[in-house]
Phi, psi and omega in degrees: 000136197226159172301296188323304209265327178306297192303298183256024136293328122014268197300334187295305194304322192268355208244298186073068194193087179319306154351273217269345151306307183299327188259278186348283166253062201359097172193158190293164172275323180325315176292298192280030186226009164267312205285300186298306192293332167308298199333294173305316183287000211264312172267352181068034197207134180280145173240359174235118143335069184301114170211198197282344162260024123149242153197125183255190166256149177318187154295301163336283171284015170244005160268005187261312211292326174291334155311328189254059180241314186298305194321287127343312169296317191282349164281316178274348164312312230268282183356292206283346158270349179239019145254169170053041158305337196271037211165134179266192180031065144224148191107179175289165181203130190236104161298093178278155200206107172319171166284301216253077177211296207295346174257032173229339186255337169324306192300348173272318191283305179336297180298315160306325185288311180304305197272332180302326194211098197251000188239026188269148178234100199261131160239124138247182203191135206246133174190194190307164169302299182303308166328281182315309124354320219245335168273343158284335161257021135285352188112312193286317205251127181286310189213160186233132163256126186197155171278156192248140019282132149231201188269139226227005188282135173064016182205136193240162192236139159225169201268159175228277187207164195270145161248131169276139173262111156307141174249113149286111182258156175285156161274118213287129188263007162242031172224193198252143176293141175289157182269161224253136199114308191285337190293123202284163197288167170270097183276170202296344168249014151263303139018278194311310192307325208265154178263100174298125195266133145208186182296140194264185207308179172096308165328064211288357167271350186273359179246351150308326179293291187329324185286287190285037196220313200105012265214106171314292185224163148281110163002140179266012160235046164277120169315140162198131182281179144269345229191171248197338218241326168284313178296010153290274190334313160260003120329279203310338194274340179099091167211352154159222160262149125240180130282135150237169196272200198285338172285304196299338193262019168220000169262334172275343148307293149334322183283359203061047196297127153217046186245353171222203203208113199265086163253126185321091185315122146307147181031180222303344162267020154252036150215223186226185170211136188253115157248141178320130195220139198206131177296163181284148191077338192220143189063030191288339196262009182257291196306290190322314207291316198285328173293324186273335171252036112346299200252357183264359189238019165313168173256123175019308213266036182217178215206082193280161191232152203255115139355000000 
C-alpha cells in the first residue's frame, strides 16, 4: 500500500469520475484505475463500486478514504517540516472562512498576509462551521476561521478578536438617519418585541442572535436567510430586524448603506469571539505565524485578544 495509491483513492472520492480523477491527479485513468485495483487486491476489499453512470465508493471505502486524508495530511505535515524553513507560511496553505466572515475580514487580511509572508500560496475556502471542521479533519484544510467555542477533540484553537453585534433596523424615511456610531444601543425588550430575520440552520451566527435575543427559537412564520446580504435586503424592505456582526454593519456603512439603521447590542451576549482553528500537532508554527497577522490586520471596529 503506497500514498500515491492511497492519493487516487482521494481523488476517486472528491471527483466520482474515473476521468475526471485521473486529470485530478495528472495521470492517465489506465494508470489510476489500475492503481486502485492493486489497492484493492492488496486490502482484500472492493473500495469502488463500477458501472456505467460512473463510480463511487463501497461503505469499505468510505471508512478506508477518511484514513487515507489523515494519511496524506500527515505527509504534507512531514513536507512542511523539512521544506521552506526559514519561514513559516510558504508554500501552500489551505484556509477555511465561515460565509459570514470571510467577505468582510478578507479585504484587510489577504493583503497583510501578501506582504507578511509573500512566498505564501493561499487557497480558501468558504462553508459552514461544521463543514469546515469536517475538511480540517480530513486533512483537506490547514487551518479555519469560525467563532468560537467549538469542540476540540483532536483540534486546538486560539482567539484572534471579540466581534460586537448591531441590530438592523429599516429606516424610518421620515426622520434623518442618525450619523454612524451615534444611533443608540437596542435594549432587551425591544430585542424580545422584534420579528426577528434569521439565518437558516447550519448557520452558527443564527443560534448566536438567538442567544443574544433570548430567543429558544425563531417564530415559524420568521424569514431565515442563507446568506448576511439577504437578510440586508429584507431589513431594507421593512420586513424586520436583524443582528450582524461589527464588520458586515460597517463594510455596509461604508458602503453607503442608508436604507436601516445600525444600533449596537449590549451585554455579554452581544457579541462573538473569532478564532483560529488547527489539528493538534501539526502545523502549530503556520497557525502562530497566521495568528499574528490575524490580529495586527483586524479592522478598527472589532477587539483583538491575546492568546
Amino acid at each position: 500500500m503506497t500514498l500515491t495509491e492511497l492519493r487516487y483513492l482521494v481523488a476517486i472520492a472528491d471527483h466520482g469520475h474515473f476521468g475526471r480523477a485521473a486529470a485530478a491527479a495528472g495521470v492517465a485513468q489506465p494508470t489510476l484505475s489500475a492503481q486502485l485495483r492493486k489497492l484493492e487486491d492488496y486490502l482484500g476489499v472492493e473500495l469502488v463500486e463500477r458501472s456505467r453512470k460512473g463510480v463511487r465508493l463501497t461503505a469499505a471505502g468510505e471508512r478506508i478514504v477518511t484514513h487515507a486524508r489523515r494519511a496524506l495530511a500527515e505527509q504534507q505535515a512531514i513536507l512542511r517540516l523539512t521544506r521552506h524553513r526559514a519561514k513559516p507560511l510558504e508554500g501552500p496553505y489551505r484556509l477555511g472562512a465561515i460565509p459570514t466572515l470571510g467577505p468582510y475580514l478578507l479585504p484587510s487580511l489577504l493583503p497583510a498576509l501578501k506582504q507578511a509572508h509573500p512566498r505564501l500560496d493561499l487557497v480558501v475556502i468558504e462553508d459552514l462551521t461544521d463543514n469546515l471542521l469536517g475538511l480540517l479533519d480530513d486533512g483537506r484544510l490547514d487551518a479555519a476561521l469560525v467563532a468560537l467555542p467549538v469542540e476540540l477533540r483532536g483540534r486546538q484553537a486560539t482567539p484572534l478578536f471579540d466581534e460586537g453585534f448591531f441590530a438592523v433596523e429599516p429606516a424610518d424615511t421620515d426622520r434623518p438617519l442618525p450619523l454612524p456610531d451615534e444611533a443608540p444601543a437596542i435594549s432587551e425588550a425591544e430585542l424580545a418585541a422584534a420579528r426577528l430575520l434569521v439565518l437558516s440552520d447550519g448557520h452558527c451566527l443564527r443560534d448566536q442572535i438567538l442567544a443574544a435575543c433570548a430567543r429558544p427559537s425563531p417564530g415559524g412564520d420568521d424569514f431565515r436567510a442563507a446568506s448576511l446580504e439577504t437578510l440586508r435586503e429584507l431589513v431594507a424592505a421593512g420586513f424586520g430586524t436583524t443582528l450582524v456582526p461589527a464588520l458586515a454593519a460597517h463594510a455596509w456603512q461604508r458602503g453607503g448603506e442608508r436604507r436601516m439603521i445600525f444600533r449596537p447590542v449590549e451585554g455579554e451576549a452581544g457579541h462573538r469571539r473569532i478564532g483560529l482553528v488547527w489539528r493538534r500537532g501539526t502545523g502549530e508554527a503556520d497557525a502562530a505565524a497566521l495568528a499574528r497577522v490575524c490580529r495586527s490586520a483586524v479592522p478598527a471596529e472589532v477587539r483583538p485578544v491575546d492568546d
